[in-house]
DSSP file (Angstrom, degrees, kcal/mol; ACC not computed):
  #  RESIDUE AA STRUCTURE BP1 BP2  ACC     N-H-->O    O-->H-N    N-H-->O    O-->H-N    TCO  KAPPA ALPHA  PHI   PSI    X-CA   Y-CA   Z-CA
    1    1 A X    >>        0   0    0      0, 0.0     4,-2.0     0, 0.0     3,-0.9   0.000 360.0 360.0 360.0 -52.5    0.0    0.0    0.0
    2    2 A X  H 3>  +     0   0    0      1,-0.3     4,-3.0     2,-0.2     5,-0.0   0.868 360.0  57.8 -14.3 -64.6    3.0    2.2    0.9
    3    3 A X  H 3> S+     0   0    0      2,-0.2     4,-1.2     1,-0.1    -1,-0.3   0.720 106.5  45.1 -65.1 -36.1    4.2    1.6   -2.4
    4    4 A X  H <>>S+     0   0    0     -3,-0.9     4,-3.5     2,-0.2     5,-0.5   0.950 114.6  46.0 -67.2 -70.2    1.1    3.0   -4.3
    5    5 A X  H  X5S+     0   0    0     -4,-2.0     4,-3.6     1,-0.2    -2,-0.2   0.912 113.1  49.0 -38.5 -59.8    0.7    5.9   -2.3
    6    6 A X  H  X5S+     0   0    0     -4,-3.0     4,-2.1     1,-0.2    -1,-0.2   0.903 118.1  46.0 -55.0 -52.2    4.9    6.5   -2.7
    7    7 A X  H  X>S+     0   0    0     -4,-1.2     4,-1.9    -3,-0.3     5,-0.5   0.922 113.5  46.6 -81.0 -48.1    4.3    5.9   -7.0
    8    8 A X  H  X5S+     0   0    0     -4,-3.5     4,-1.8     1,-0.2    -1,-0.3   0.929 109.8  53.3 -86.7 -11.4    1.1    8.3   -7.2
    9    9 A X  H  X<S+     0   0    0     -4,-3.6     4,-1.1    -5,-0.5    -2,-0.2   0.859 109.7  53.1 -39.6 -40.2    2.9   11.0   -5.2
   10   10 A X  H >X5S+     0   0    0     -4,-2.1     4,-2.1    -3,-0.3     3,-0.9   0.902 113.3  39.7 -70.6 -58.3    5.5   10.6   -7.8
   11   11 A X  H 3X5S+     0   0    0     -4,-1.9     4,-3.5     2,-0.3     5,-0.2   0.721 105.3  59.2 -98.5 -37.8    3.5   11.0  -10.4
   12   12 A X  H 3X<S+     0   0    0     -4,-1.8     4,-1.1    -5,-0.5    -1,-0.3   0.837 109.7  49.4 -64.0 -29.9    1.3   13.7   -9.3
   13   13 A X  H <X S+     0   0    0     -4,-1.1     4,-2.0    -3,-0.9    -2,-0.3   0.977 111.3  48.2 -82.0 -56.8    4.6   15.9   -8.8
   14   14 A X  H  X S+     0   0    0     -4,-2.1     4,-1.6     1,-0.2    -3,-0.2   0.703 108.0  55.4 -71.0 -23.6    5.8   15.1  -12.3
   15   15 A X  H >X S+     0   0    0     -4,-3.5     3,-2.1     2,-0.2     4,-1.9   0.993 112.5  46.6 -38.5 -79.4    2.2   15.9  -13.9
   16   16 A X  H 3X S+     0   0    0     -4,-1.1     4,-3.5     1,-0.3     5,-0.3   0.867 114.0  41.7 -34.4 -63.6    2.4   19.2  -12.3
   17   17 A X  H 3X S+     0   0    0     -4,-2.0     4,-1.8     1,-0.2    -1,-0.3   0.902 112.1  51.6 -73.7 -13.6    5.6   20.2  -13.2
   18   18 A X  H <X S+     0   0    0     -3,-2.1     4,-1.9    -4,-1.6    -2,-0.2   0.893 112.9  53.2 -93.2 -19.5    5.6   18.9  -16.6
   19   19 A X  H  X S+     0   0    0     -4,-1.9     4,-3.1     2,-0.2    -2,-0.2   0.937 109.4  44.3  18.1-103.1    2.4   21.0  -16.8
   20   20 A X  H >X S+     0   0    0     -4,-3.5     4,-0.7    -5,-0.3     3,-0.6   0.961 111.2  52.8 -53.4 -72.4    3.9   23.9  -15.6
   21   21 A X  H 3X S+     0   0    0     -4,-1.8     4,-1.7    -5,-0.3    -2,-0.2   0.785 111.3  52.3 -17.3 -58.9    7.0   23.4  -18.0
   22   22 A X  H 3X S+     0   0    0     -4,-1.9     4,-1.1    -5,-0.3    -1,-0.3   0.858 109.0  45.5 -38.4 -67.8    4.3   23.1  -20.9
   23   23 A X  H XX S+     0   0    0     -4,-3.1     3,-1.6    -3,-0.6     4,-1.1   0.938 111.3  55.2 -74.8 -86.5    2.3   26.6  -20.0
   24   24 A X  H 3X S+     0   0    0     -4,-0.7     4,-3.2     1,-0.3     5,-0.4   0.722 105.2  52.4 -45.8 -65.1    5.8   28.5  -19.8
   25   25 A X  H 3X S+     0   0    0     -4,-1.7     4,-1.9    -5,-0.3    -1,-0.3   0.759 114.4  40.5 -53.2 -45.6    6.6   27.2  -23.2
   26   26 A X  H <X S+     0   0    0     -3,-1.6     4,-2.4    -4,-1.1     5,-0.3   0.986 117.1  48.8  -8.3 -84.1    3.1   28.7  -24.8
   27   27 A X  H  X S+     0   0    0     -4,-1.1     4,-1.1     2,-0.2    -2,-0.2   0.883 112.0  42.5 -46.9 -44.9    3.3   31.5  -23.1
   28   28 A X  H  X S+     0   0    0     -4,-3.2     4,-3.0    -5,-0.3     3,-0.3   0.984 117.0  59.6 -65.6 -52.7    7.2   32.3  -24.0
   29   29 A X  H  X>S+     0   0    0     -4,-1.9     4,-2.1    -5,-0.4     5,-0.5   0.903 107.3  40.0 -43.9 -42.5    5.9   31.1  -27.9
   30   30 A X  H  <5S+     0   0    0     -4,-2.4    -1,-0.3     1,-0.3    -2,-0.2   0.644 115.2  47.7 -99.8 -10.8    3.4   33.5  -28.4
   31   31 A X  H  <5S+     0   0    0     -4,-1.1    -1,-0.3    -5,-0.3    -2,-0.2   0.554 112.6  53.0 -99.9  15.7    5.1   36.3  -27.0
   32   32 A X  H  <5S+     0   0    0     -4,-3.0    -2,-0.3    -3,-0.4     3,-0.2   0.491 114.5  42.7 -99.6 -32.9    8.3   35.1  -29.2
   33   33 A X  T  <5S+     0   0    0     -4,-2.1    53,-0.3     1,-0.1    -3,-0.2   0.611 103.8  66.5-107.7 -15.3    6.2   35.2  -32.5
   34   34 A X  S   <S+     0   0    0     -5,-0.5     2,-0.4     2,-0.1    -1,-0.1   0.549  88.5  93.6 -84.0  -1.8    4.4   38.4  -31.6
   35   35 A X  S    S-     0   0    0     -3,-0.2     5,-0.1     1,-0.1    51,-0.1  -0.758  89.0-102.2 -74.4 149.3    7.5   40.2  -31.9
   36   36 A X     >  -     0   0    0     -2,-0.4     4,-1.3     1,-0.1    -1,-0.1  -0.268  32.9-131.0 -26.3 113.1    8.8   41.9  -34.7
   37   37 A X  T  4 S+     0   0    0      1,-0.2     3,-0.1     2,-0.2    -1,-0.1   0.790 109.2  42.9 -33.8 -43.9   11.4   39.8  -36.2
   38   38 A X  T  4 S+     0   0    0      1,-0.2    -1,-0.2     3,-0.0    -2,-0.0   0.843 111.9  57.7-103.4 -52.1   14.1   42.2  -36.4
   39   39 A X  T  4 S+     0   0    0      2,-0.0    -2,-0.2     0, 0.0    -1,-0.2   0.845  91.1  96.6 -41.3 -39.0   13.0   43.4  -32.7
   40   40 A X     <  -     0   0    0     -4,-1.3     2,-0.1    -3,-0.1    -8,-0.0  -0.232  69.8-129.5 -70.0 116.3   13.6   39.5  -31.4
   41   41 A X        -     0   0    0      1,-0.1    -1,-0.1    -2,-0.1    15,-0.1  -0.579  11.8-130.1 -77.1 169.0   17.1   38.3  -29.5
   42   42 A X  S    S+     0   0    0     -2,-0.1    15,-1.6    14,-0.1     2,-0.2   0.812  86.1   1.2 -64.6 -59.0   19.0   35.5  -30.4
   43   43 A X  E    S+A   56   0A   0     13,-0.2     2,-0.3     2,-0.0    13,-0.2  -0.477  77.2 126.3-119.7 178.0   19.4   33.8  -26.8
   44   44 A X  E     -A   55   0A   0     11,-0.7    11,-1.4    -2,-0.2     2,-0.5  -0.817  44.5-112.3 146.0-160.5   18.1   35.1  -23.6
   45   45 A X  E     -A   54   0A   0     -2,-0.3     2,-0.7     9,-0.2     9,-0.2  -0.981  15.3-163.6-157.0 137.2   16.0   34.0  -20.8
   46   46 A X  E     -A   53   0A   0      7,-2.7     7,-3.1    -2,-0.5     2,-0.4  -0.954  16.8-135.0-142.6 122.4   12.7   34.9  -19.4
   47   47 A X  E     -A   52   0A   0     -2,-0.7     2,-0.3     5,-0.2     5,-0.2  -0.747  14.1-165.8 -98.9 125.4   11.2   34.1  -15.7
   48   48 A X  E >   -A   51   0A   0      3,-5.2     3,-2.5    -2,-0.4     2,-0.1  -0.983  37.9-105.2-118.5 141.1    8.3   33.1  -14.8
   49   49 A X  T 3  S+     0   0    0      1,-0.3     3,-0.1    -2,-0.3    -1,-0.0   0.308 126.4  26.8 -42.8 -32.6    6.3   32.8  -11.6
   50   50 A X  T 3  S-     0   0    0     -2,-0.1    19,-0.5     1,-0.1     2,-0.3   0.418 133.7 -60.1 -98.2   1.8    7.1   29.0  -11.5
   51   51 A X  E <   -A   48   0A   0     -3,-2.5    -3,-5.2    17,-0.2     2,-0.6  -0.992  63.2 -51.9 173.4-120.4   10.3   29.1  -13.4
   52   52 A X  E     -AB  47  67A   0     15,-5.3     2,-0.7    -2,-0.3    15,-0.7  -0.838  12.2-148.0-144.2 152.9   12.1   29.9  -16.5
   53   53 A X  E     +AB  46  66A   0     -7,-3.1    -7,-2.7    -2,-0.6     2,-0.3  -0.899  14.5 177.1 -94.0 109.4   12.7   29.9  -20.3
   54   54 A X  E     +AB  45  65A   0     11,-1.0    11,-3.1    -2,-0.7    -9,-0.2  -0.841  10.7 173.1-102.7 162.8   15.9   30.0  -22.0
   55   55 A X  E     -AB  44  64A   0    -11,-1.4   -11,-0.7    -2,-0.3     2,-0.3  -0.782  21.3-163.3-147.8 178.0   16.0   29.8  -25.8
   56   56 A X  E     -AB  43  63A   0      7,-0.8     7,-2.6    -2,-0.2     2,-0.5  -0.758  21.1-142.9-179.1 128.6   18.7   30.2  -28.4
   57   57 A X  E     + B   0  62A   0    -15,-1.6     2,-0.4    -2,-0.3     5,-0.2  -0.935  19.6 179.7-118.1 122.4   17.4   30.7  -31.9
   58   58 A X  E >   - B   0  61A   0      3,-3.2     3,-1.7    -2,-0.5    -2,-0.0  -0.962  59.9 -72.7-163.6  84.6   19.6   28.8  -34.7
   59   59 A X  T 3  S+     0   0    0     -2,-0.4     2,-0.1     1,-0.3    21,-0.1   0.035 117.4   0.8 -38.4 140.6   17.5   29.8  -38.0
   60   60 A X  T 3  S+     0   0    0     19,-0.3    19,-1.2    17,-0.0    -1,-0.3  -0.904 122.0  77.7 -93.8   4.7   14.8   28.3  -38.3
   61   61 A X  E <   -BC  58  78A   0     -3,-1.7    -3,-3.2    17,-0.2     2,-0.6  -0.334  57.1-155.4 -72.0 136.8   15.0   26.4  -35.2
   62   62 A X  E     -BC  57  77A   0     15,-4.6    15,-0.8    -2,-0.3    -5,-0.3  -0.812   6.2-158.5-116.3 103.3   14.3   27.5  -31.7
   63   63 A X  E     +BC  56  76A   0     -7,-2.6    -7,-0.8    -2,-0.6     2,-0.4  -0.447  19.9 178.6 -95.9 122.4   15.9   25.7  -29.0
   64   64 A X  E     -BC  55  75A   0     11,-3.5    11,-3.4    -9,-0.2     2,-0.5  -0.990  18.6-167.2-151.9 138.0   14.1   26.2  -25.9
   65   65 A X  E     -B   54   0A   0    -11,-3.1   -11,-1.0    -2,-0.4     9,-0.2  -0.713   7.8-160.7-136.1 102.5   14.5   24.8  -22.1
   66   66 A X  E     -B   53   0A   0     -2,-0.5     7,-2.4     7,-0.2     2,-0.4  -0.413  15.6-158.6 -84.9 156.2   11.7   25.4  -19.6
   67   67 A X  E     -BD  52  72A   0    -15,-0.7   -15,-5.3     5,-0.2     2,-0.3  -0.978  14.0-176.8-159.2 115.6   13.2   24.9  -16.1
   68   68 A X  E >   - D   0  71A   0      3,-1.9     3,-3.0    -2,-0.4   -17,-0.2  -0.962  56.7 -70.3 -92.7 102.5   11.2   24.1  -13.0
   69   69 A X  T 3  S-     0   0    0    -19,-0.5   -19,-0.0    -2,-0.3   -18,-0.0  -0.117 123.3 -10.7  31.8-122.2   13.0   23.9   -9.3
   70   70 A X  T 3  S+     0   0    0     -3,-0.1    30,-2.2    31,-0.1    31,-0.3   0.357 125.4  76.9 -81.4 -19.1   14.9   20.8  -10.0
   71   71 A X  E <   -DE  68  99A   0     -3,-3.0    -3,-1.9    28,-0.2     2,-0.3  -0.788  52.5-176.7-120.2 148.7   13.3   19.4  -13.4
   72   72 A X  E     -DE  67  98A   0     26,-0.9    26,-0.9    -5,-0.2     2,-0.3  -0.793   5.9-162.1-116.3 175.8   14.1   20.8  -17.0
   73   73 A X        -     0   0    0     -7,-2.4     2,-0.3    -2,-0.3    -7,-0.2  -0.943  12.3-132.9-132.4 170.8   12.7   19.9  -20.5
   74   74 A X        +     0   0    0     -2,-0.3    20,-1.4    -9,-0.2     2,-0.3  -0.848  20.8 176.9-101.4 141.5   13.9   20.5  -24.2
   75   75 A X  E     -CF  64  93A   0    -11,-3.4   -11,-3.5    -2,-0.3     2,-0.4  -0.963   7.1-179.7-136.5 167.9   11.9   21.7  -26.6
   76   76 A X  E     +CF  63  92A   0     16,-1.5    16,-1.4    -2,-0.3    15,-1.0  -0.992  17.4 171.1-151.4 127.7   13.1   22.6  -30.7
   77   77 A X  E     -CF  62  90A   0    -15,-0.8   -15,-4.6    -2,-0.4    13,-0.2  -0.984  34.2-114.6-147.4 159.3   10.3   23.9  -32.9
   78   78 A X  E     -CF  61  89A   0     11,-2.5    11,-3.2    -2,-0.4     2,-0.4  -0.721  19.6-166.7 -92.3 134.7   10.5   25.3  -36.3
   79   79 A X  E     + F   0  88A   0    -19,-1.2     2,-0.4    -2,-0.2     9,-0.3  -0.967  19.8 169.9-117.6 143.9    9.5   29.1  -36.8
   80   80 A X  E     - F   0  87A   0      7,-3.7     7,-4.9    -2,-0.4     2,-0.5  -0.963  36.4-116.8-142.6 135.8    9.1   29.4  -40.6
   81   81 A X  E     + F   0  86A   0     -2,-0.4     2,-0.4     5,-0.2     5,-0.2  -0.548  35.0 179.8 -50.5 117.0    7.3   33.2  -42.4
   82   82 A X  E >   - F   0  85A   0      3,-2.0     3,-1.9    -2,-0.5    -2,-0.1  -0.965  68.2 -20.2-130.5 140.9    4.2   32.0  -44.1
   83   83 A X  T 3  S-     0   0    0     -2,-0.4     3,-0.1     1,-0.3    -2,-0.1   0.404 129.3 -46.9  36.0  22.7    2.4   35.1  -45.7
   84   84 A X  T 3  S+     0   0    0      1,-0.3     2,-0.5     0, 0.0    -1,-0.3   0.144 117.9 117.0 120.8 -23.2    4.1   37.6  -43.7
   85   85 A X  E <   -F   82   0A   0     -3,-1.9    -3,-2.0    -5,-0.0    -1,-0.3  -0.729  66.8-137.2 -66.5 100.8    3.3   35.4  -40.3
   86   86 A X  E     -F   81   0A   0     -2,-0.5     2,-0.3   -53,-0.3    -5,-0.2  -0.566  39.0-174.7 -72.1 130.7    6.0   34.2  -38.4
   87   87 A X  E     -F   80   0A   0     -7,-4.9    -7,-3.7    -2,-0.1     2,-0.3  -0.866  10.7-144.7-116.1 167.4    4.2   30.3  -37.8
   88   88 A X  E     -F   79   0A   0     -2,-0.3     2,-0.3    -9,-0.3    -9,-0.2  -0.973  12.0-166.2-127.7 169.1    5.7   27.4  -35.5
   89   89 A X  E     -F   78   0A   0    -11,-3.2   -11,-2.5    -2,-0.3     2,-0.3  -0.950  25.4-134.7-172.8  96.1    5.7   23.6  -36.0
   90   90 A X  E     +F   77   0A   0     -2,-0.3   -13,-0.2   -13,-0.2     3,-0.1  -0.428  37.8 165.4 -51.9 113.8    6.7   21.8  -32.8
   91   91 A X  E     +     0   0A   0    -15,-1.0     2,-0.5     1,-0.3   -14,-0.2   0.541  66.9  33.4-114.7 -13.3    9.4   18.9  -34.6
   92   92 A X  E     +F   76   0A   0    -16,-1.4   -16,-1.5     2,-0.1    -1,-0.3  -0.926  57.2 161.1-142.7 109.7   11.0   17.9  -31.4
   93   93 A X  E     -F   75   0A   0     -2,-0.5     2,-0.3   -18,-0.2   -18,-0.2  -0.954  35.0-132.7-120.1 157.8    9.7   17.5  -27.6
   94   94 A X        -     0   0    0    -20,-1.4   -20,-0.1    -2,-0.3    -2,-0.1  -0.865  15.6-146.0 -97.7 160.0   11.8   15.4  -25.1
   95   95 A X        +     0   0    0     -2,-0.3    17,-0.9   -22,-0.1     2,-0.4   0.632  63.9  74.2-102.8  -0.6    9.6   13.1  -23.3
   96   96 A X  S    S-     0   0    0     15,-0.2     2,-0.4    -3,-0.0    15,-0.1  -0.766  73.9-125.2-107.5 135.7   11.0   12.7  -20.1
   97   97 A X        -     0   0    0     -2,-0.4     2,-0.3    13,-0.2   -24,-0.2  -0.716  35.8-144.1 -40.9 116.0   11.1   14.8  -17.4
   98   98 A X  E     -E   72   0A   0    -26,-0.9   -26,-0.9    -2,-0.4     2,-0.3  -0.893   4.8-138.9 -43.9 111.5   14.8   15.3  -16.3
   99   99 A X  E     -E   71   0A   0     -2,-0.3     3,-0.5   -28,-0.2   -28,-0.2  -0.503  12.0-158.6 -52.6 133.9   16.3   15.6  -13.1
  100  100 A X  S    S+     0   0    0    -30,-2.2     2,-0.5     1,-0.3    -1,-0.2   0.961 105.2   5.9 -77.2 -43.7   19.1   18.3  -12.6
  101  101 A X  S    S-     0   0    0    -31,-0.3     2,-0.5    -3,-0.1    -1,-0.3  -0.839  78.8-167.7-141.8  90.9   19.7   15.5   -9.3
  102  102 A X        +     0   0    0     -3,-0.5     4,-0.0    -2,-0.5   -31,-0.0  -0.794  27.3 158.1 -89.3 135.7   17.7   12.8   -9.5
  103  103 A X        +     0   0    0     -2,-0.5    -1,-0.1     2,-0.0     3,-0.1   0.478  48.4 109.5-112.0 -21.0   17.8   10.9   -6.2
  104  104 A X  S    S-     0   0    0      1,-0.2     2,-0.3    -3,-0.1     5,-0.1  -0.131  85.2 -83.9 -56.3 123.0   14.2    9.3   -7.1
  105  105 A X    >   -     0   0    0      1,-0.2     3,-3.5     2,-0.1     4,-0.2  -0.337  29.6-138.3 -87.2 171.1   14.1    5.7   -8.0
  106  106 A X  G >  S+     0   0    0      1,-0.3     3,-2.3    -2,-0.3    -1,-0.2   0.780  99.2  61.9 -68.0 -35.8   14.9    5.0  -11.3
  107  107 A X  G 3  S+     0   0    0      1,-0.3    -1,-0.3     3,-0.0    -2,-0.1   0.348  97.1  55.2 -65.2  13.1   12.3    2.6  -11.5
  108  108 A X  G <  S+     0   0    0     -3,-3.5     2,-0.4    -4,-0.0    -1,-0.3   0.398  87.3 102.0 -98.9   1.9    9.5    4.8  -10.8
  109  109 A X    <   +     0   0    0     -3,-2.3     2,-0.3    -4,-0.2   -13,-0.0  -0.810  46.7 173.5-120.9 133.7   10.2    7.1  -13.6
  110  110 A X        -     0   0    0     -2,-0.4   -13,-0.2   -15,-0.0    -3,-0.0  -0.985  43.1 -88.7-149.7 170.5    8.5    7.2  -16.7
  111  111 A X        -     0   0    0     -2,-0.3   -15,-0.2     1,-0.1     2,-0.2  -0.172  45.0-142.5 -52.2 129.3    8.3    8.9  -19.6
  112  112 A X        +     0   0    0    -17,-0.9     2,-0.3   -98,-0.1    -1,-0.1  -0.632  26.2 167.0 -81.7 148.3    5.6   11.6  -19.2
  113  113 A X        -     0   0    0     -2,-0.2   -95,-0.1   -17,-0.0     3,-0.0  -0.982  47.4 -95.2-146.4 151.5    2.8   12.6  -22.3
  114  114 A X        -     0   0    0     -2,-0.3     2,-0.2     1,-0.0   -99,-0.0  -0.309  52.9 -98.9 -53.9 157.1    0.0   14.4  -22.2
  115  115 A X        -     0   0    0     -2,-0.0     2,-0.4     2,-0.0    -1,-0.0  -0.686  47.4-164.1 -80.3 156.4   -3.2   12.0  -21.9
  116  116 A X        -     0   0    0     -2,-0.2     2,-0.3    -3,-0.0    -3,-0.0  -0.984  14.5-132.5-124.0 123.5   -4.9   11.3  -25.2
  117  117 A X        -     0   0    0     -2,-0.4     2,-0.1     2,-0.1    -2,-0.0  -0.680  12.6-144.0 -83.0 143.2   -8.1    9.9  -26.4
  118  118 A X    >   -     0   0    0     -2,-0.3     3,-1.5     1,-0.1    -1,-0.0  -0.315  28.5-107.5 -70.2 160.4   -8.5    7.5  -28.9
  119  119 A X  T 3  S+     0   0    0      1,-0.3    -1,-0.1    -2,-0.1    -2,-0.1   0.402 119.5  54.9 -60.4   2.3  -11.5    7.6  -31.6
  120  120 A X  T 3  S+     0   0    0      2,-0.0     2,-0.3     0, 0.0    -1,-0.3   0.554  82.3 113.5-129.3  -9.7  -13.3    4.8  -30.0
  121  121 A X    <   -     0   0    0     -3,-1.5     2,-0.4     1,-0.0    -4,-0.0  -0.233  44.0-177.8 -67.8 119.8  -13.4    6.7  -26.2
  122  122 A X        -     0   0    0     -2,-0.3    -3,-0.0     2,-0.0    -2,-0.0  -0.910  15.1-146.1-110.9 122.7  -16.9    7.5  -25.3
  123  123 A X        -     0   0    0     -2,-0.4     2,-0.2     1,-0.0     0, 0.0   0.329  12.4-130.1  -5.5 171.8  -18.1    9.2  -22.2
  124  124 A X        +     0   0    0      0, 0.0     2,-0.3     0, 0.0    -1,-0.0  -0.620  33.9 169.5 -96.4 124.0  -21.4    8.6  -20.3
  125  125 A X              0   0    0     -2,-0.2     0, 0.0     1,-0.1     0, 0.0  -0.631 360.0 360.0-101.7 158.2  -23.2   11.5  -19.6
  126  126 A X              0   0    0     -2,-0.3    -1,-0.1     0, 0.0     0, 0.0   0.362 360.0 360.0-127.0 360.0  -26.6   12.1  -18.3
């Protein structure tokens, strides 16, 4: 029983932070393509109430690493002009959470994804 409790603790922090990791990267994207090209740096780093973005922009890829307390993630998306519109087109996520010092064991950790439904899931509502 221990062990359940120990595994959805585990899992409930990594939701969260990979969550939070998620939102920072949106948020950083959409104020990163609502600038001005010629306005935009190259590198830099931007904080947010639950941690941070750094980026480094390596035409047409944008290298970005959202950073929680202890945990980072990668992400690399493609920004490409279409009609005058800077657009982006996620090509890369890592799926695992990282530790900067994982002490956790290794056999509790797995990859994290968003949840997905399949075509055949149905609800019942009343």
């Amino acid at each position: 029983m221990a062990q359940n409790a120990r595994i959805t603790t585990l899992f409930t922090g990594r939701s969260k932070r990979y969550y939070e990791m998620a939102i920072m990267k949106e948020l950083f994207l959409a104020e990163y393509v609502a600038t001005p090209p010629a306005q935009r740096a190259s590198s830099g780093e931007i904080f947010y109430s639950t941690g941070s973005v750094s980026y480094v922009y390596q035409a047409p890829y944008l290298l970005m690493t959202a950073s929680t307390s202890d945990y980072q993630k990668k992400f690399e998306v493609v920004i490409e002009e279409v009609d005058g519109q800077d657009e982006t087109e996620e090509t890369v996520e890592s799926k695992q959470i990282t530790s900067k010092n994982d002490t956790e064991d290794p056999r509790l950790i797995q990859k994290m994804q968003a949840p997905s439904l399949d075509e055949n899931h149905t609800t019942n509502r009343k």
